[in-house]
C-alpha positions in Angstrom: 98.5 39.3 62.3 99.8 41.3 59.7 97.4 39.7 57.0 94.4 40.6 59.5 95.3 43.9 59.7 95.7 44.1 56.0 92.0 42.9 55.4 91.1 45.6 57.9 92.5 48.3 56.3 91.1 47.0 52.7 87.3 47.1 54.4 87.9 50.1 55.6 89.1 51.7 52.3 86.1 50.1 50.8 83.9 51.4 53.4 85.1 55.0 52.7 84.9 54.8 49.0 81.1 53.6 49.1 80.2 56.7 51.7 82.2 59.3 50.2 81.6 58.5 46.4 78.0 58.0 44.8 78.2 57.6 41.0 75.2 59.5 39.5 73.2 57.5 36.7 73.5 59.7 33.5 71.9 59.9 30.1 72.9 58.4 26.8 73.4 62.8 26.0 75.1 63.3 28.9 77.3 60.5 27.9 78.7 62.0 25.4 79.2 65.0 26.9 81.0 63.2 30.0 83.3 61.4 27.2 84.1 64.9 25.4 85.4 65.8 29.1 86.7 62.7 30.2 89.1 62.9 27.2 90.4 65.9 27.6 90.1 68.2 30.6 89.5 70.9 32.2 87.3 71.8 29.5 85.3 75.4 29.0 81.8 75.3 28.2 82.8 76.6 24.1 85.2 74.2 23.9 82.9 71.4 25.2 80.1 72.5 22.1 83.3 73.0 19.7 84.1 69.5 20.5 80.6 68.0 20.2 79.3 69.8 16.7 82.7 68.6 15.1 81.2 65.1 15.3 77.6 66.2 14.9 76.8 69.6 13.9 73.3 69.5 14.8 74.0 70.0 19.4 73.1 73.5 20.2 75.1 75.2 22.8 72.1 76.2 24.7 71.6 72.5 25.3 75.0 72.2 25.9 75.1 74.3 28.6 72.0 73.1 30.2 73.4 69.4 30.0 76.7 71.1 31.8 74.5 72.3 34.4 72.3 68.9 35.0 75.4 67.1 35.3 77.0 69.6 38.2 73.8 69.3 40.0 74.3 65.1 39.9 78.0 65.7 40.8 79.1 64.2 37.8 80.8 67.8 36.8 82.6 70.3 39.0 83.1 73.9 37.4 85.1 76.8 38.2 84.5 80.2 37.1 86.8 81.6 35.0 85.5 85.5 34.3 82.4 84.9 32.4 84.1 81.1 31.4 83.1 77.8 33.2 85.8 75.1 33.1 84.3 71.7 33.7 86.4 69.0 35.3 84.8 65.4 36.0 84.3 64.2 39.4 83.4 61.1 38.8 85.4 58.4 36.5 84.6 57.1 33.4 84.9 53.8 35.1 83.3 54.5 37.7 80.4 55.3 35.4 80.5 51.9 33.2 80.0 50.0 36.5 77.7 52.1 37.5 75.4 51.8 34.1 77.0 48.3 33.8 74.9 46.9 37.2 72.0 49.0 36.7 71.6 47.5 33.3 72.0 44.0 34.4 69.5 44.5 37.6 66.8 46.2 35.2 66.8 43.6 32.2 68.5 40.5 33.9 67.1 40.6 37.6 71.2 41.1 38.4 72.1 37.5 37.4 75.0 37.5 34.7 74.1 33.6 33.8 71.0 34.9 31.9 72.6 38.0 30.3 76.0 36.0 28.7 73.2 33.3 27.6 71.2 36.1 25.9 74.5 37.8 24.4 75.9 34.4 23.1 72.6 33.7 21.8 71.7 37.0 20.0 75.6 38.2 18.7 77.4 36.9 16.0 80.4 36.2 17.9 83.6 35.5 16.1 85.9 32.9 17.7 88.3 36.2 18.7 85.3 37.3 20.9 84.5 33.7 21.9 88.1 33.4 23.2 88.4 36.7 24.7 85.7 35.2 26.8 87.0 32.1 27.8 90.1 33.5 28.8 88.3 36.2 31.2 86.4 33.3 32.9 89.1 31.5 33.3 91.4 33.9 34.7 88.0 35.3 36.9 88.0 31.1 38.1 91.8 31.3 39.1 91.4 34.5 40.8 88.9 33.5 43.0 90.2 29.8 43.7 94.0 32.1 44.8 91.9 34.2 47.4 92.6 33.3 51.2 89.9 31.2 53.5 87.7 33.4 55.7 88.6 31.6 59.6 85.5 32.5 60.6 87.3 34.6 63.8 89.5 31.2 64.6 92.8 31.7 64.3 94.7 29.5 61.9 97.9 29.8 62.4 
């Protein structure tokens, strides 16, 4: 019983998470805004453009600020006003983000089938046996995972 009313709880939670949280897709610029305030954070809009010409001198903080503002309106961003200062926080993960980008890119280019894009990577990459074994190690612990999960009864009880 207790087991049932574990996998109850765990739908549930899921449930809430896909209602209450929509990831917004975001551009390779506002990616590296979102990483400037995913490292460090709560962040003014200055300190954001500070951040970003130390590694590339040529972002204006016009755009800057105008990137700020597309990303509050996707929810990415929340602000507060601090006198005439913003402070951006994230409200999405960077995470949440990768998977995000992560299945997007693999419906676009792949048709959402992994077989076809680790074929392609293998394929196209140099990989170095590090890489190679990396792999085999995430399959294989991905194969033990899923052969350790509990039968669905199908609403019979088992015990």
């Amino acid at each position: 019983m207790d087991y049932m009313r574990s996998l109850a709880a765990k739908d549930y939670i899921c449930k809430q998470r896909q209602i209450m949280k929509t990831v917004p897709r975001i551009s390779d610029t506002e990616w590296e805004i979102m990483r400037v305030i995913w490292g460090q954070y709560p962040l003014a809009a200055s300190e954001v453009v500070e951040k970003l010409a130390a590694k590339d001198p040529s972002w204006h903080p016009k755009t800057v600020r105008t990137l700020l503002a597309r990303l509050v309106t996707k929810k990415a961003l929340d602000y507060k006003a601090n006198g005439r200062t913003y402070v951006y926080s994230p409200l999405v993960s960077e995470a949440e983000c990768v998977a995000t980008a992560s299945d997007s890119f693999l419906d676009r280019v792949f048709g959402g089938s992994l077989k076809p894009m680790l074929a392609h990577f293998v394929e196209q990459r140099k990989l170095s046996k590090e890489d190679l074994g990396e792999m085999k190690r995430l399959l294989e612990g991905q194969s033990k995972t899923q052969n350790t999960k509990p039968k669905k009864s199908h609403g019979r009880d088992t015990h």
